[in-house]
C-alpha positions as CSV (number, residue, x, y, z in Angstrom):
1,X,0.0,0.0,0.0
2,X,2.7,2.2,1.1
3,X,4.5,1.4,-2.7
4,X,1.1,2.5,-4.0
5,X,0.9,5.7,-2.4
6,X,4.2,7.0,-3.0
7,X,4.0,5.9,-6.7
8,X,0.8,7.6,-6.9
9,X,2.1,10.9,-5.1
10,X,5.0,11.1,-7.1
11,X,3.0,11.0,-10.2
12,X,1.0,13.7,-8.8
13,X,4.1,15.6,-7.7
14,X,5.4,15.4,-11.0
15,X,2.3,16.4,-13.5
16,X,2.0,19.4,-11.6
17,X,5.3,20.3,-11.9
18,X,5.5,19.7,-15.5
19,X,1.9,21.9,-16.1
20,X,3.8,24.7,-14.1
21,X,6.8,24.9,-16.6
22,X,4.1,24.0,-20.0
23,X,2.3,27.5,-19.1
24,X,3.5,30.1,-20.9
25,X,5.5,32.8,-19.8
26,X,4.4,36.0,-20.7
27,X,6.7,38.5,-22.2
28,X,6.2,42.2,-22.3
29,X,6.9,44.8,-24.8
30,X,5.7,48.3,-25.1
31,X,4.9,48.3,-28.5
32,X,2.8,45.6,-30.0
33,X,5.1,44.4,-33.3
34,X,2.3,44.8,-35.8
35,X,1.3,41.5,-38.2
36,X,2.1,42.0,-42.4
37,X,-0.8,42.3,-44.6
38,X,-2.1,39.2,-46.0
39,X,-4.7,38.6,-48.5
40,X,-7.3,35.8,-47.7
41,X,-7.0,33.6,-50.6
42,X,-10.4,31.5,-51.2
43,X,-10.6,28.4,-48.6
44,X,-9.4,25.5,-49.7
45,X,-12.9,23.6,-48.1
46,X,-15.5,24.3,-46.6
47,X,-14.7,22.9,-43.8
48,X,-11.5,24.8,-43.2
49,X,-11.7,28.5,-40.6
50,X,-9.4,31.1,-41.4
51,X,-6.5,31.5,-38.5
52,X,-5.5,35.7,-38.5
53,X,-2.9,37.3,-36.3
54,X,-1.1,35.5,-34.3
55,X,2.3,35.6,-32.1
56,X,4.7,33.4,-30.7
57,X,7.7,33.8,-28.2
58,X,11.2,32.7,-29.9
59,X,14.4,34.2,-27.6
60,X,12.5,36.3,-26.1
61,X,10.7,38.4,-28.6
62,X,7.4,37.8,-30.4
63,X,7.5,36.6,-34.3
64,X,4.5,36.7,-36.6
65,X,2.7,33.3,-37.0
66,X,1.7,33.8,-40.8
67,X,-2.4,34.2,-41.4
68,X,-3.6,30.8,-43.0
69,X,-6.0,28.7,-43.4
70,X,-6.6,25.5,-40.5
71,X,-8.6,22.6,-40.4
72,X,-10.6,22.7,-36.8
73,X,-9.9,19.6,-34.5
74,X,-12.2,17.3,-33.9
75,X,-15.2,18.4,-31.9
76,X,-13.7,21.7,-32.4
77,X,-15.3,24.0,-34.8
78,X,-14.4,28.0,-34.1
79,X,-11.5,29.5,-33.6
80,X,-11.3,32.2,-30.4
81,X,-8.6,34.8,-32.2
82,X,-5.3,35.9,-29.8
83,X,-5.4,39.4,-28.7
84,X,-3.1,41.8,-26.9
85,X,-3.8,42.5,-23.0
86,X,-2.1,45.5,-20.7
87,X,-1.1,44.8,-17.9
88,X,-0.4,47.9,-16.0
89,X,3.4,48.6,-14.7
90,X,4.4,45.9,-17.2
91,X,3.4,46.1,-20.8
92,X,1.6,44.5,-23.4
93,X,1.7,40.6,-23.5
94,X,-0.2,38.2,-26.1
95,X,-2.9,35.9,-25.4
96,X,-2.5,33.4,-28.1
97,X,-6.1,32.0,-29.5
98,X,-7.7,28.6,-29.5
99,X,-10.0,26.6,-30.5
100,X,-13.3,26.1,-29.1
């Protein structure tokens, strides 16, 4: 029992510990970097939801996740865009979107 318990707490011990470092750091700036213009080309399906703006962190700084279009998941069928937030005394940060 005792084997069982410590196994089981361990794993506990250890999921949280990796869901603390999976969340993603937020990283201020100023000035929001602003996203290229892109022209919607037709979609490919109907099936198929057009992803806009969006950011990711690489080294510290935000890049421009090209505008395209994305093929929900399944049981997933809109897509909740990213925006910027303030948070005040730091900066802007990104909220990146999802699907829903």
């Amino acid at each position: 029992m005792k084997k069982h318990f410590l196994s089981v707490f361990v794993m506990v011990v250890l999921a949280m510990g990796s869901s603390q470092t999976l969340t993603a750091q937020k990283v201020y700036v100023n000035l929001r970097p602003h996203a290229s213009i892109v022209v919607r080309t037709p979609a490919p399906s109907r099936n198929h939801v057009w992803v806009g703006d969006e950011w990711s962190v690489r080294d510290g700084k935000y890049e421009n996740v090209p505008q395209h279009w994305e093929t929900p998941p399944a049981n997933r069928r809109h897509w909740a865009p990213g925006q910027w937030r303030k948070e005040n005394g730091r900066g802007n940060y990104w909220v990146k979107g999802h699907w829903y």
